[in-house]
KOLZADO-509536 format. One record per residue: residue in three letters; chain; x, y, z negated of N, C-alpha, C in turn. Coordinates in pm, 1 decimal, m for minus. Layout:
N
VOBA resn chain      n.x      n.y      n.z     ca.x     ca.y     ca.z      c.x      c.y      c.z
VOBA  ALA     A        X        Y        Z        X        Y        Z        X        Y        Z
...
end
This chain:
114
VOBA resn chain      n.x      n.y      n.z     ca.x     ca.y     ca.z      c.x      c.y      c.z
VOBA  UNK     A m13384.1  m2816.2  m2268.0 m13497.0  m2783.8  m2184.3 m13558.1  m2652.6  m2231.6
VOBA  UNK     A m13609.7  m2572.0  m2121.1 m13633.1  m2439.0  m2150.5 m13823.2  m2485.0  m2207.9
VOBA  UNK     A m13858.0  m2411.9  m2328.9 m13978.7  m2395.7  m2358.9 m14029.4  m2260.5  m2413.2
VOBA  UNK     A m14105.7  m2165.4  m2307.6 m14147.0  m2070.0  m2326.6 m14282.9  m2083.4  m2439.8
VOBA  UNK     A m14287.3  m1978.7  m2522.0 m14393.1  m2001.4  m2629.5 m14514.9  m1960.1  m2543.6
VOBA  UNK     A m14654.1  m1935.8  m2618.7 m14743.2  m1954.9  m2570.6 m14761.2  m1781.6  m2528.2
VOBA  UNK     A m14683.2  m1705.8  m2577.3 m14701.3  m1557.2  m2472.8 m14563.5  m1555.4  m2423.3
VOBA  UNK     A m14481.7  m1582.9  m2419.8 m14407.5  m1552.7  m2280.3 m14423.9  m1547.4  m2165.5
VOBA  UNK     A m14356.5  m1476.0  m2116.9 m14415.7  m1449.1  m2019.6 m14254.4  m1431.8  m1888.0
VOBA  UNK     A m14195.6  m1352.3  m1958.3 m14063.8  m1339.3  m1894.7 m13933.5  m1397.0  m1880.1
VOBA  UNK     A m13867.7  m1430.7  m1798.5 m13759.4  m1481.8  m1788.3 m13613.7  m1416.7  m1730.0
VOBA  UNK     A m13482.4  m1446.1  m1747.7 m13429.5  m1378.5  m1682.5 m13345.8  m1465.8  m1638.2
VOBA  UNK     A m13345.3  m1394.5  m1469.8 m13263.1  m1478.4  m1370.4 m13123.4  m1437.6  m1295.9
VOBA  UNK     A m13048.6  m1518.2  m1323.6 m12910.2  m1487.7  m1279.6 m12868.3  m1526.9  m1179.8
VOBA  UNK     A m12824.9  m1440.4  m1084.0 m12783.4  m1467.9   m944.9 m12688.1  m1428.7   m889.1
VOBA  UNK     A m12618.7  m1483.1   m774.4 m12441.8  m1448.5   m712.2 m12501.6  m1381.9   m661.7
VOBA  UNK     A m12458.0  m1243.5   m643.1 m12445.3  m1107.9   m554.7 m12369.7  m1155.0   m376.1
VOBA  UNK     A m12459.3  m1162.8   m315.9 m12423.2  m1200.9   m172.2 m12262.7  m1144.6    m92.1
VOBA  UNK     A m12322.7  m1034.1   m172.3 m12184.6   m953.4   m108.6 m12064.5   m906.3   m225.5
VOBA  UNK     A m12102.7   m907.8   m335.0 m12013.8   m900.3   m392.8 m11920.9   m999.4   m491.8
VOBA  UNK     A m12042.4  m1115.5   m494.5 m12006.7  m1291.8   m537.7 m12031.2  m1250.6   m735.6
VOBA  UNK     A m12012.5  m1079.6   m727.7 m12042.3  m1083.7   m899.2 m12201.6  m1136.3   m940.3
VOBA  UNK     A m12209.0  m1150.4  m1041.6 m12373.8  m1231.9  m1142.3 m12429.1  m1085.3  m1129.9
VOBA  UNK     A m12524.8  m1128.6  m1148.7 m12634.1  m1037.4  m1172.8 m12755.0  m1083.1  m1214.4
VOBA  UNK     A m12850.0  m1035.4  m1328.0 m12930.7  m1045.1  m1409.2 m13063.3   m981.3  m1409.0
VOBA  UNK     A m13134.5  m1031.9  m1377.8 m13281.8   m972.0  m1318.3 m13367.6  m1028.2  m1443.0
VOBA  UNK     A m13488.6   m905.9  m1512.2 m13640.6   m995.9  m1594.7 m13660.4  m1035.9  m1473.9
VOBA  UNK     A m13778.7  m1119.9  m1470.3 m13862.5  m1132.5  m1365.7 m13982.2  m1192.0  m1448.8
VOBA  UNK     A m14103.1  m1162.0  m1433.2 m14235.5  m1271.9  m1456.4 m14272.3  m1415.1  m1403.0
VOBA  UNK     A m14299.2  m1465.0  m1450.9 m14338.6  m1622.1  m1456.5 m14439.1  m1702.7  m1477.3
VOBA  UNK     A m14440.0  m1836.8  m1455.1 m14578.6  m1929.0  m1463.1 m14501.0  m2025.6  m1495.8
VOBA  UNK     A m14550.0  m2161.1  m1517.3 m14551.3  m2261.7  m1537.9 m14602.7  m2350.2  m1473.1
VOBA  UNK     A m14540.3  m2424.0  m1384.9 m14590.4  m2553.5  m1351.2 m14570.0  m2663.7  m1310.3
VOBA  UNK     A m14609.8  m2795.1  m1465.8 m14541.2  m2843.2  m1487.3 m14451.0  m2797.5  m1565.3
VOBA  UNK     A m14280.5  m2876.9  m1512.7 m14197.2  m2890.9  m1572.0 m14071.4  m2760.7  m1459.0
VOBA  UNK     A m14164.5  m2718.9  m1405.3 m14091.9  m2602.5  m1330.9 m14127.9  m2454.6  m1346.8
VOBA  UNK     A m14114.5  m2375.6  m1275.3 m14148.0  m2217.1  m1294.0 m14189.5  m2136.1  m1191.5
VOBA  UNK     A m14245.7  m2069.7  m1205.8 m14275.8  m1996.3  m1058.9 m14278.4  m1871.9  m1056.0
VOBA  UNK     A m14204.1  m1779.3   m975.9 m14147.0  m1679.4   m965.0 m14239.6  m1577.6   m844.2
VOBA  UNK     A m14211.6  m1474.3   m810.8 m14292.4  m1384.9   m699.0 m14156.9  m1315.8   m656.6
VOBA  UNK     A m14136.8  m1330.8   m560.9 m14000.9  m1252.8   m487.0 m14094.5  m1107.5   m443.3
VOBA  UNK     A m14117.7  m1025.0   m496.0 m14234.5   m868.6   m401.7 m14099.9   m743.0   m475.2
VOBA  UNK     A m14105.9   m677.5   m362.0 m14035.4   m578.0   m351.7 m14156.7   m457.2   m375.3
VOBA  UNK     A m14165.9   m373.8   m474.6 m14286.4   m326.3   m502.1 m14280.9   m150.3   m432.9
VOBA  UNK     A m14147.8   m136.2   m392.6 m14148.1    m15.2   m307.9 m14048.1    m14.1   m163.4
VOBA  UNK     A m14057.9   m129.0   m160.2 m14023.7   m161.3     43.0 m14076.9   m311.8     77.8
VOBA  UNK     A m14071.0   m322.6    173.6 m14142.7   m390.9    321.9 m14041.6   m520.5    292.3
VOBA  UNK     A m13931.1   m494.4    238.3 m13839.2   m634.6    257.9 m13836.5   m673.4    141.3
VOBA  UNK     A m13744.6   m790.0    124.3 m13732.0   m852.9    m10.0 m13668.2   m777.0   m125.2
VOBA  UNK     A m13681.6   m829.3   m190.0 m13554.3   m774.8   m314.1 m13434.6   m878.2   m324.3
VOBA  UNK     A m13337.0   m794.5   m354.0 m13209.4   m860.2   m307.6 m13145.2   m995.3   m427.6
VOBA  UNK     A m13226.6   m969.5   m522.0 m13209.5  m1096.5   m608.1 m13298.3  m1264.2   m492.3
VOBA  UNK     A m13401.8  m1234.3   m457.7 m13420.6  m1342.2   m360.5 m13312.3  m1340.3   m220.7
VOBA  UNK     A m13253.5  m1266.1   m196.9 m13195.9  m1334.8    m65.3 m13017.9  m1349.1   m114.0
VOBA  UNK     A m13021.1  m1293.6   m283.4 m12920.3  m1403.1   m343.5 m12936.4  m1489.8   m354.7
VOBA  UNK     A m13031.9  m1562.0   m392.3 m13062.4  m1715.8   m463.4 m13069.9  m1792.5   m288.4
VOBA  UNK     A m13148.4  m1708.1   m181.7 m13143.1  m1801.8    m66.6 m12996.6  m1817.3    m18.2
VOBA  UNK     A m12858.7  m1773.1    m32.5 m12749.5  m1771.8      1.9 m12709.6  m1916.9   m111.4
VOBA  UNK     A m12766.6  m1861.8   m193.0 m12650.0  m1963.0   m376.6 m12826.1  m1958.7   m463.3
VOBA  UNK     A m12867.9  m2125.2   m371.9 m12993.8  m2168.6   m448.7 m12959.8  m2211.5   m629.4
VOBA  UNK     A m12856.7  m2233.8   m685.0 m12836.0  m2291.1   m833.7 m12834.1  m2123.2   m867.0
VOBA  UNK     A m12914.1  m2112.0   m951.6 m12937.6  m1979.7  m1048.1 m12931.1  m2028.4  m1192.6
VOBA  UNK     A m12925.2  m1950.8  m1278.6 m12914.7  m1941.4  m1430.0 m13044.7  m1912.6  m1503.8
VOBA  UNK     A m13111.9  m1959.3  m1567.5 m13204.4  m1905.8  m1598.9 m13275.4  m1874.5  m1783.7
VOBA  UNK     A m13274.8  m1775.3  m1865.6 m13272.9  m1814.7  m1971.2 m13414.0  m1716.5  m2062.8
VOBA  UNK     A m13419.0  m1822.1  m2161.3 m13612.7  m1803.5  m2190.0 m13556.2  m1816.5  m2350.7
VOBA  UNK     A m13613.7  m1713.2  m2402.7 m13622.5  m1759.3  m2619.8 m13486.5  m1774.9  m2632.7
VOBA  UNK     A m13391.2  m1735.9  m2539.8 m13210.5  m1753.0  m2585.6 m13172.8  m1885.2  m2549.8
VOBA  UNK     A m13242.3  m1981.7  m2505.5 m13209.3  m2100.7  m2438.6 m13184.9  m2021.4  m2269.8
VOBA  UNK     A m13034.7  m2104.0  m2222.6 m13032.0  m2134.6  m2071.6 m12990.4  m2233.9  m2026.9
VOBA  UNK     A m13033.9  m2227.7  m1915.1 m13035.3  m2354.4  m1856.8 m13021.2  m2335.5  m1687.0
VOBA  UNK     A m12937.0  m2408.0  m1582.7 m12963.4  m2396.0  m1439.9 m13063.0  m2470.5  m1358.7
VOBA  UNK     A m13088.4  m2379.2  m1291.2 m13189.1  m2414.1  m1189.7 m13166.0  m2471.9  m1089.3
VOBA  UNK     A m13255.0  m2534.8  m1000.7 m13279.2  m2483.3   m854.1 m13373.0  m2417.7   m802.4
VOBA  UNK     A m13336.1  m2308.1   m711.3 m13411.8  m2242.1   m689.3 m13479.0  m2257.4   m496.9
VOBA  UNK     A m13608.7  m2285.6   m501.6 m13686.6  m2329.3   m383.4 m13816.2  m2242.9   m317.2
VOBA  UNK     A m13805.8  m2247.7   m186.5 m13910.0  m2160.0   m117.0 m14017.4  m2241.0    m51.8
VOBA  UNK     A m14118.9  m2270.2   m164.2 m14230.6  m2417.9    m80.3 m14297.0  m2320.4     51.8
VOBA  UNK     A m14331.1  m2416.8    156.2 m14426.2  m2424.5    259.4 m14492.0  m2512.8    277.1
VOBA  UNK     A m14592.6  m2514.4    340.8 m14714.5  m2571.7    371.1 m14815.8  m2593.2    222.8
VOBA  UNK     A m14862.5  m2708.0    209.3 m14956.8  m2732.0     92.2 m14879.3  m2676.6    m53.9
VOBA  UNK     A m14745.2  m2720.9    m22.0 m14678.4  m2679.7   m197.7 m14661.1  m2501.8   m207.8
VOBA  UNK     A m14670.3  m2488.2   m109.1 m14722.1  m2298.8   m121.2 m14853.5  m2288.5   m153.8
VOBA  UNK     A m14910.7  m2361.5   m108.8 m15061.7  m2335.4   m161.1 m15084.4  m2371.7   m293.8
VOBA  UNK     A m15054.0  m2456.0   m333.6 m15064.3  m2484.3   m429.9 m15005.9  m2425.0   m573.8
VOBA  UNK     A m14905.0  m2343.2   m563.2 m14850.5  m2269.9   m641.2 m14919.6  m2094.6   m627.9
VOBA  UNK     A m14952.6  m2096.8   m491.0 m15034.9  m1930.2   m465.9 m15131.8  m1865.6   m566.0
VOBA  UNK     A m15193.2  m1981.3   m650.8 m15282.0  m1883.6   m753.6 m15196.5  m1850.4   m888.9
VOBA  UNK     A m15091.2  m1910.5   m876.1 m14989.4  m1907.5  m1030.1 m14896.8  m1773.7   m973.5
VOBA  UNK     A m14907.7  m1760.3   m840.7 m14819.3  m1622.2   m772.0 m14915.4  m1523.6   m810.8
VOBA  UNK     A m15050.2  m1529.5   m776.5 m15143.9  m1401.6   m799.8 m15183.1  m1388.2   m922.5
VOBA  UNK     A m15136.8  m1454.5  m1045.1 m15162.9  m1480.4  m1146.4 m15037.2  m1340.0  m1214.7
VOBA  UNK     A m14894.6  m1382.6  m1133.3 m14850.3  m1260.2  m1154.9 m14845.6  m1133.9  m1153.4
VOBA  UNK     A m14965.8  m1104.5  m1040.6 m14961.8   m996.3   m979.5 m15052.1   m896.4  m1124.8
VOBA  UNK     A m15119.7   m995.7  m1241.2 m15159.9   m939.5  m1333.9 m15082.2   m866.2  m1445.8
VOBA  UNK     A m14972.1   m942.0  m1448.9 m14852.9   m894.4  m1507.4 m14755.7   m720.1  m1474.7
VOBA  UNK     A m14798.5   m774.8  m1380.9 m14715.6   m614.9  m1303.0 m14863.1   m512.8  m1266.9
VOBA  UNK     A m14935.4   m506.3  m1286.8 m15048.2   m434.6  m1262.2 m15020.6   m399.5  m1078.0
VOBA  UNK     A m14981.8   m507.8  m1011.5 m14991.1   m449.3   m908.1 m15047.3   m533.7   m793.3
VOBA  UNK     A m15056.0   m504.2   m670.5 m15150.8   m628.0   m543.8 m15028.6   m645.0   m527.3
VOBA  UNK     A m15032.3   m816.2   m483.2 m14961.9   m860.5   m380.6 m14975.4   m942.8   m258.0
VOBA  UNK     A m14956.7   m883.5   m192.9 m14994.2   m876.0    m44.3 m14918.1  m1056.3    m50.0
VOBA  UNK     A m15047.8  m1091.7     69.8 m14995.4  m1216.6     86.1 m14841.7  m1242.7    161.6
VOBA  UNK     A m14754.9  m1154.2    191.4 m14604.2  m1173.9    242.6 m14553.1  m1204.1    126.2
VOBA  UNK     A m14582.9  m1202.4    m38.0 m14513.3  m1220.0   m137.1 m14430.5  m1330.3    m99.4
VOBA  UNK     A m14338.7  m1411.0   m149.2 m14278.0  m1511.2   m167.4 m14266.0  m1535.2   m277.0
VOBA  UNK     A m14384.8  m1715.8   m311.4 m14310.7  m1746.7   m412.6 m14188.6  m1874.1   m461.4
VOBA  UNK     A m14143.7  m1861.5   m512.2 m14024.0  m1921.6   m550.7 m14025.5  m2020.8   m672.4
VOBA  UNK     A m14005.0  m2149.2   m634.1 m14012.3  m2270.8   m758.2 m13922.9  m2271.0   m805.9
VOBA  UNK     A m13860.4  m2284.0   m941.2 m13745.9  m2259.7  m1050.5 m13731.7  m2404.4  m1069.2
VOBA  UNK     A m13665.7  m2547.5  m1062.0 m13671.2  m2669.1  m1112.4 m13531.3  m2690.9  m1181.6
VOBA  UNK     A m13538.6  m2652.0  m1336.4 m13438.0  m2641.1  m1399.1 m13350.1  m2811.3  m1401.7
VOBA  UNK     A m13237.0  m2781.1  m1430.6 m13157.6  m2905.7  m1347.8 m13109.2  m2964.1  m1558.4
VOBA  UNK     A m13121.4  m3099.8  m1495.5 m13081.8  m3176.0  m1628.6 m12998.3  m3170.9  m1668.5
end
């Protein structure tokens, strides 16, 4: 089981390349919640996603590894209340990156698999 210490903050996520089926390895910033993770899909210089999220929406099982522990995921796009409910742990990131994120962000639940 992945346990980030009490400043971590980052994780890195591994994902099938849509078009090319090779891995690929993204940092990304993170939260906690619970026994899951929560991610911000924001493309910080275009209008669309970044292409590590519309890997994981093609090939939801991602890789994910924290302190040299990994472990696989699943990777999920909540709506309705479970978006809400994760939305302040999304803007929580936006502190991390010193940047706004516009409510189109997407965030993304990490539920690492046993």
């Amino acid at each position: 089981m992945l346990t980030p210490t009490g400043h971590e903050r980052i994780l890195s996520l591994r994902t099938r390349d849509r078009h090319s089926g090779e891995f690929v390895t993204h940092p990304l910033f993170f939260r906690r919640a619970g026994d899951r993770l929560v991610i911000a899909a924001a493309n910080e210089t275009a209008l669309y996603k970044p292409e590590w999220y519309l890997n994981l929406k093609e090939a939801p099982i991602v890789e994910i590894e924290m302190n040299g522990d990994t472990t696989f995921a699943v990777a999920t796009t909540p709506v309705g209340t479970e978006r809400l409910e994760i939305w302040p742990l999304v803007e929580e990131l936006s502190r991390d990156t010193e940047r706004f994120l516009p409510r189109n962000v997407t965030g993304i639940v990490l539920t690492p698999m046993e």
